[in-house]
C-alpha positions as CSV (number, residue, x, y, z in Angstrom):
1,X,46.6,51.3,116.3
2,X,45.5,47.7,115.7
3,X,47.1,44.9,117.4
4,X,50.1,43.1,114.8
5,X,48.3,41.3,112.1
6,X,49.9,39.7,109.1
7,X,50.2,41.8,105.6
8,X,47.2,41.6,103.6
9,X,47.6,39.1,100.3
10,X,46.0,40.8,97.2
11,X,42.2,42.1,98.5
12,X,39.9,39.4,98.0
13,X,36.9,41.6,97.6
14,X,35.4,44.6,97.8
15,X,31.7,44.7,97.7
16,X,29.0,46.7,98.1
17,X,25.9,45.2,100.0
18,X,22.0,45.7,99.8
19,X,20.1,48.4,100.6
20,X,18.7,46.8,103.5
21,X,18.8,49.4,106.6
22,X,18.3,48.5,110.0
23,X,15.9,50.5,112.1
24,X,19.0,52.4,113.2
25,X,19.2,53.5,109.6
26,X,16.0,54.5,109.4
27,X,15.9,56.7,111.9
28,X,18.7,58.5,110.0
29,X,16.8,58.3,107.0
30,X,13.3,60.4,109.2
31,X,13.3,63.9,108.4
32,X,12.3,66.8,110.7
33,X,9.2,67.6,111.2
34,X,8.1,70.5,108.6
35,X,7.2,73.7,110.2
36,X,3.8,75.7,109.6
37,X,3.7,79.3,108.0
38,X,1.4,81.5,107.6
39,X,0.6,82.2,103.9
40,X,2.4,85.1,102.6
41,X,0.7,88.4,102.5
42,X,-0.3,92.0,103.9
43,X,-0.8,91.5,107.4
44,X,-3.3,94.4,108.2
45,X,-6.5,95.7,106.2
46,X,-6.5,99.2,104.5
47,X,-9.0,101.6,104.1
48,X,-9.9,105.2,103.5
49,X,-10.7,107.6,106.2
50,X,-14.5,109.0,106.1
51,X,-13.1,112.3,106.9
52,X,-10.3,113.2,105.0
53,X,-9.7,109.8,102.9
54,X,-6.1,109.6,104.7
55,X,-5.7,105.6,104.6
56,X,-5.5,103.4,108.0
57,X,-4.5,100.4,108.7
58,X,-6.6,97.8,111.0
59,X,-5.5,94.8,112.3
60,X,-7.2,92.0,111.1
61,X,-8.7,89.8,113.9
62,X,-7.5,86.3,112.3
63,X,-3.8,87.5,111.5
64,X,-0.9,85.6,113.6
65,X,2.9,86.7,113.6
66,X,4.9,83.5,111.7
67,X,6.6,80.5,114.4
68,X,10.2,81.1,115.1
69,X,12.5,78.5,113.3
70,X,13.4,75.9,115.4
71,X,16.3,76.4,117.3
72,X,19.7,74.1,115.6
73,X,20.3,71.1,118.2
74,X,24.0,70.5,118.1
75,X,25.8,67.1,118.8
76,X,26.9,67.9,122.6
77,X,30.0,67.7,124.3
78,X,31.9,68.2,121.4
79,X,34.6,71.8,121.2
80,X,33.7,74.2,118.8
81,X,37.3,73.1,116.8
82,X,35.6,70.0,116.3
83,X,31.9,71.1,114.9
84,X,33.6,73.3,112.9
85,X,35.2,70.1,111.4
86,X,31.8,68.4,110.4
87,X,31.2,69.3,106.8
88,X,27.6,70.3,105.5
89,X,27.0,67.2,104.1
90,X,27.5,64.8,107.3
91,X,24.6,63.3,108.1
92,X,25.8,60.6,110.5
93,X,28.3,61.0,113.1
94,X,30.0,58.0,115.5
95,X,31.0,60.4,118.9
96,X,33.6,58.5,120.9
97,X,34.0,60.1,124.4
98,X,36.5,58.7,126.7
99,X,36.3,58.8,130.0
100,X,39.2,60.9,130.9
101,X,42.4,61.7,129.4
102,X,43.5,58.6,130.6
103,X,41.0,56.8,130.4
104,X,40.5,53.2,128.9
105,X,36.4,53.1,128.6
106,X,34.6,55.1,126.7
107,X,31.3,56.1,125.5
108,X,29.7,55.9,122.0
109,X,26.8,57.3,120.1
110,X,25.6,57.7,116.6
111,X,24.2,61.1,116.5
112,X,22.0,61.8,113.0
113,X,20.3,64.4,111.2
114,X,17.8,65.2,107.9
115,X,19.1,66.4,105.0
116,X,19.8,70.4,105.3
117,X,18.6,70.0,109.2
118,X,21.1,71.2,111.8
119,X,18.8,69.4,114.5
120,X,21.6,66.4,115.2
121,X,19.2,63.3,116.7
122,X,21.3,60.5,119.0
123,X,20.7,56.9,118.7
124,X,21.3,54.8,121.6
125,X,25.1,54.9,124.2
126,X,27.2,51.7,123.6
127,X,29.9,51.3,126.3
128,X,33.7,50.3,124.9
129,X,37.9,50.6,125.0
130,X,40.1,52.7,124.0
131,X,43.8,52.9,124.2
132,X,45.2,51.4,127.1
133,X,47.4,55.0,127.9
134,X,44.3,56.8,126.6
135,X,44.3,59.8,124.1
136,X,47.0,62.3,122.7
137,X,46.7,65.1,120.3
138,X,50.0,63.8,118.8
139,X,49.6,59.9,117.8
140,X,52.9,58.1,117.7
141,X,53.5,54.5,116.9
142,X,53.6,52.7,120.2
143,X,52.5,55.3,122.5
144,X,49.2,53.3,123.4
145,X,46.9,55.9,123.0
146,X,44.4,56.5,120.6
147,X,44.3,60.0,118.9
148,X,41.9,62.5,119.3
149,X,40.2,64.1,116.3
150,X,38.0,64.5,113.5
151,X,38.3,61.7,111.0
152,X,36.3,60.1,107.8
153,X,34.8,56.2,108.0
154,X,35.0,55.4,104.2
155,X,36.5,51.7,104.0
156,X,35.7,48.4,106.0
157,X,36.6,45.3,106.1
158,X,36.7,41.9,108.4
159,X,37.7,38.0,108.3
160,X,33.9,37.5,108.6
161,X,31.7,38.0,105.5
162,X,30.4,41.4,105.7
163,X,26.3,41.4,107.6
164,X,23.4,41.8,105.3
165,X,22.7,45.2,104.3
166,X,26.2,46.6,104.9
167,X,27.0,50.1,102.8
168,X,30.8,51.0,102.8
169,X,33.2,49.3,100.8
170,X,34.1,45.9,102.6
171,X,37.1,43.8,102.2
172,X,35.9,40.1,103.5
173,X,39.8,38.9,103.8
174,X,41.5,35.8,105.8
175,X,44.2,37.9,106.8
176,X,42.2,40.3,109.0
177,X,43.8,37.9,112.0
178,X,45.0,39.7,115.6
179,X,47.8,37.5,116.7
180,X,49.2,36.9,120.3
181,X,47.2,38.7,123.6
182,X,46.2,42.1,124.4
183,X,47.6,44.6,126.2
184,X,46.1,42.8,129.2
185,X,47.1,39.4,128.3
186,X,43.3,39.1,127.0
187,X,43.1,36.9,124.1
188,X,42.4,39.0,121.0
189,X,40.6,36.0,118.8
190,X,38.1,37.4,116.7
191,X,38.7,40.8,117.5
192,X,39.2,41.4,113.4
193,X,36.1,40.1,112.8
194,X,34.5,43.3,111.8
195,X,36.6,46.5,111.1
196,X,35.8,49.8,110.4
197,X,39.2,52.2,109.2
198,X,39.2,55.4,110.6
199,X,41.0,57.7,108.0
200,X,43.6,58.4,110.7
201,X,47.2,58.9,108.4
202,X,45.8,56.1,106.3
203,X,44.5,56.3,102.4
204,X,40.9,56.6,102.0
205,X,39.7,54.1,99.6
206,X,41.6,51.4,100.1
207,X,41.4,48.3,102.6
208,X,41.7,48.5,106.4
209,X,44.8,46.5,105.6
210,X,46.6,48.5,103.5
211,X,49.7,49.8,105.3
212,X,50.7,53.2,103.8
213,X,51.0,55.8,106.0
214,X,50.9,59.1,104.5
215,X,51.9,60.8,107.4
216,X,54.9,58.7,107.7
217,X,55.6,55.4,109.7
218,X,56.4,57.0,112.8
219,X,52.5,58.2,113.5
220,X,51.7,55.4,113.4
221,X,48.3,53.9,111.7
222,X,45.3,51.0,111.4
223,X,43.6,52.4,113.6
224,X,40.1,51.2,113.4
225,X,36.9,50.1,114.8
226,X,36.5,46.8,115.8
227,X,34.9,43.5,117.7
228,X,36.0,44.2,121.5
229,X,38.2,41.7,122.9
230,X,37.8,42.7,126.7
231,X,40.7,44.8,127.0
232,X,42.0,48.2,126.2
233,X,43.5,48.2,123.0
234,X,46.7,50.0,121.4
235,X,45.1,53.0,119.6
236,X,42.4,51.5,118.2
237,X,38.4,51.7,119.7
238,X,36.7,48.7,120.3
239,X,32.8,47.6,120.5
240,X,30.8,44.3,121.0
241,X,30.2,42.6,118.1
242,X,26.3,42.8,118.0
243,X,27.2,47.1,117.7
244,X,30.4,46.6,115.2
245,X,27.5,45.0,113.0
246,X,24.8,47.3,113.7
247,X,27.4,50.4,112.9
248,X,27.9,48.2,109.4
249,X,24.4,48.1,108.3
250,X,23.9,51.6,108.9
251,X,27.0,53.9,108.3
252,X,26.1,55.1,104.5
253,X,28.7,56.4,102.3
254,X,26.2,58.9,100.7
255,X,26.0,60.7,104.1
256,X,29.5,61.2,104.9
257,X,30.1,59.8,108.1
258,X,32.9,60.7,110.5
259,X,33.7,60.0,113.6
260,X,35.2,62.2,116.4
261,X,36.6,60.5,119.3
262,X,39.0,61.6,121.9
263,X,38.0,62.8,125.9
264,X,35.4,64.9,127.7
265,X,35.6,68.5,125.4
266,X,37.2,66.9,122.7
């Protein structure tokens, strides 16, 4: 969950930016390369026998069996629970893959694919923290891990004014403030500059700051992405701020993206 922050006033906007993409984007946007048949057809020659005009078959000299389909190149390292969890439609996946159970570091890559391709493409690791207790299967308020899972990235939002090209719904609100120190003592200023909800018991659609839990107060919620402040955090998963901005340009809203996030098999 993210640090204590004060109650969001009425949202100051929601907005959605340009169509800019970065080249991140683009490569989600490349398709897979288009494979090569053979045009359809009779793949032999007939003709009658001299003899008894029974009809053969010869092969032709030029005729070639069709290429095998490629083979489907999954994301890796996730459980089969979990890519059974990713919906036809995804296109753009955020894997978070902790270190160890529990672990505070983890590891984060943007995996994409074409449009009906099953061929998942990665973009480059970013390093960043997790929970300071690590991850749990069963996310309670306080328990300073972050949970493991499958969830939706539909709503952002930050106390800076959302970068150029940004696609998902942002609320650019002065209350998006992380008061006192981290779990470490760190100091957590601008830590809310850029946030990213994940739809862990939260309601999709709304602002990172809206505090309904529909999963009730006890499991806790705001979890989200957002600016590392150096520290592990208290559920929540945190990257630099050059890659919270880069993941803002380039998460897109018309390909569904998730992200699923927990340890090594999760």
């Amino acid at each position: 969950m993210a640090p204590r922050h004060a109650q969001s006033p009425a949202r100051k906007s929601l907005t959605r930016r340009g169509k800019a993409v970065s080249g991140l984007a683009l490569t989600t946007l490349v398709g897979t390369a288009l494979w090569a048949w053979p045009a359809s057809g009779d793949d032999h020659n007939s003709h009658p026998d001299a003899k008894n005009g029974t009809p053969t078959t010869t092969s032709r000299p030029d005729a070639t069996a069709p290429e095998a389909a490629p083979a489907a190149r999954p994301i890796p390292g996730l459980s089969d629970a979990a890519r059974k969890q990713i919906p036809a439609g995804t296109r753009q996946v955020l894997v978070v893959t902790g270190q160890g159970v529990n672990s505070t570091s983890s590891a984060v890559v943007l995996y994409t694919r074409a449009k009906g391709s099953q061929n998942w493409r990665p973009g480059p690791t970013w390093a960043a923290h997790n929970a300071a207790h690590g991850w749990t299967k069963d996310h309670r308020y306080g328990d300073l891990r972050s949970p493991e899972g499958v969830y939706a990235l539909t709503d952002a939002g930050g106390r800076l004014a959302a970068p150029r090209g940004t696609r998902l719904p942002y609320d650019h609100n002065n209350s998006f403030v992380a008061h006192g120190t981290g779990v470490e003592g760190e100091p957590l200023a601008g830590a809310f500059d850029y946030v990213i909800a994940i739809n862990y018991n939260r309601v999709p659609g709304s602002s990172p700051l809206d505090a309904r839990r529909p999963l009730g107060a006890s499991k806790g919620g705001g979890v989200w992405l957002h600016v590392d402040h150096d520290g592990p955090t208290q559920g929540c998963v945190s990257l630099k701020p050059a890659v919270m901005k880069e993941l803002l340009r380039t998460l897109d809203p018309a390909q569904h993206p998730l992200i699923v996030m927990g340890p090594p098999g999760h």
